[in-house]
C-alpha positions in Angstrom: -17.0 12.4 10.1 -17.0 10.2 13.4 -15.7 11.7 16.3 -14.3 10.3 19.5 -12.1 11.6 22.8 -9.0 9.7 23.5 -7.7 11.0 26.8 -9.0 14.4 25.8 -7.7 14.6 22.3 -9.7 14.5 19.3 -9.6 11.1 16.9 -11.5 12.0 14.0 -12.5 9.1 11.4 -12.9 10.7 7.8 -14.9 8.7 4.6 -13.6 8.6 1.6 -15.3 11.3 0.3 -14.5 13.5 3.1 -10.8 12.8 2.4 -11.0 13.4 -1.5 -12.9 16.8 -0.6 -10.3 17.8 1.7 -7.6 16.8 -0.6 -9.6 18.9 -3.6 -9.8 22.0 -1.4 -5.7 21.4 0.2 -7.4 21.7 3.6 -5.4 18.4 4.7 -2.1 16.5 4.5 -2.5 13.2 3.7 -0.3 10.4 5.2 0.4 6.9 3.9 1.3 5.0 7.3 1.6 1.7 5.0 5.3 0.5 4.0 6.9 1.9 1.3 6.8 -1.5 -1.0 2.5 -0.8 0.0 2.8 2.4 -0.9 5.0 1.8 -4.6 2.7 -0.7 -5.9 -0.3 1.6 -5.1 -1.4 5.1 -3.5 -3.7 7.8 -3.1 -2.4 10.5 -5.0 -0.5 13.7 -3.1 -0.4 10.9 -0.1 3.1 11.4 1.9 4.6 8.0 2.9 5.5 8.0 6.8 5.2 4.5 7.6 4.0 3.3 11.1 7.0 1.4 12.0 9.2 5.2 12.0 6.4 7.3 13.1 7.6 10.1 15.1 5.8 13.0 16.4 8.6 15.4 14.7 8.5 14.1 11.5 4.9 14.7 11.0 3.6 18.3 9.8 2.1 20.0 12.2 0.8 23.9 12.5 0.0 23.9 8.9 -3.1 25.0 9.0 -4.9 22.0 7.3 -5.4 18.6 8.9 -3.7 15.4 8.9 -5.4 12.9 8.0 -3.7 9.1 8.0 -4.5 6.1 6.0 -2.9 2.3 5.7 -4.6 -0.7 3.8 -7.7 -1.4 6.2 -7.9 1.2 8.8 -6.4 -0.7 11.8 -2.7 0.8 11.4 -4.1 4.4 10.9 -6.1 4.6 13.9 -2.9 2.9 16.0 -0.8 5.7 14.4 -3.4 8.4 15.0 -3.4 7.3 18.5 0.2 7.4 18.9 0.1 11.0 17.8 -2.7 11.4 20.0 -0.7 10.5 22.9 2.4 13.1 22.3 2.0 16.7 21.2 -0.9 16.5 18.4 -4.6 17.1 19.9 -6.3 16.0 17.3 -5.8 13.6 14.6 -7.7 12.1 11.8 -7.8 8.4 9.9 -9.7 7.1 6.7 -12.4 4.6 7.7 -11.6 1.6 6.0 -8.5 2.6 4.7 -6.9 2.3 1.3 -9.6 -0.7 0.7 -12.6 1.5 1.3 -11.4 4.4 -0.6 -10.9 2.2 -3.5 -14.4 -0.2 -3.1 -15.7 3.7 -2.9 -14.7 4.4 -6.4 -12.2 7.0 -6.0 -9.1 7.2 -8.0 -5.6 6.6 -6.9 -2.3 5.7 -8.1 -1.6 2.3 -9.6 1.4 0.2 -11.3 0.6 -0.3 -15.0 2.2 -4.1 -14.9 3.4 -4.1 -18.5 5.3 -1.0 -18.2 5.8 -0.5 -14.3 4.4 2.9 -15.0 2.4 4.8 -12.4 -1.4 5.2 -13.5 -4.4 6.6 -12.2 -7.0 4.2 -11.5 -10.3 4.1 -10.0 -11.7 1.5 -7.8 
């Protein structure tokens, strides 16, 4: 994982294979900051859906004991989410490099829309 300061908070930036070993050992919370038609069509599974446009410090969990860790399609709304975090209560925050593209070019399995029966499915990039 990358690390940076942001006004003397921590922005972490997680791979892929950081997140799906955090989210096999429930050591994070995982947040889909994309909107929720994004989020329908296709997911990474256990991801909660707080998109950017109503992100609010008190809606997000915090003092859980694992991390939170925020994704959206390319990695450009989950940094500007994690910095908005940043800059109210939250010292440190996380974001998946690349986003929902880069988990999926990484091979790692997620949630999908099976078009001929509008079923969820898991998939793998």
């Amino acid at each position: 994982m990358k690390t940076e300061e942001i006004n003397g908070k921590t922005l972490e930036t997680w791979t892929p294979e950081e997140v799906a070993q955090g989210l096999k050992d429930e050591t994070i919370v995982l947040i889909d900051v994309r909107t929720p038609a994004e989020f329908m069509f296709e997911s990474i599974e256990d991801a909660l859906l707080a998109p950017m446009s109503h992100i609010s410090k008190k809606a997000l969990p915090a003092g859980l004991g694992k991390h939170v860790v925020l994704y959206c399609g390319s990695g450009m709304r989950s940094r500007k989410a994690a910095e908005i975090c940043l800059s109210k209560k939250f010292e440190k925050m996380a974001h998946l490099d690349g986003g929902f593209a880069n988990w999926k070019q990484s091979g790692q399995p997620y949630l999908g829309t099976d078009m001929s029966t509008g079923a969820p499915t898991v998939k793998t990039g």
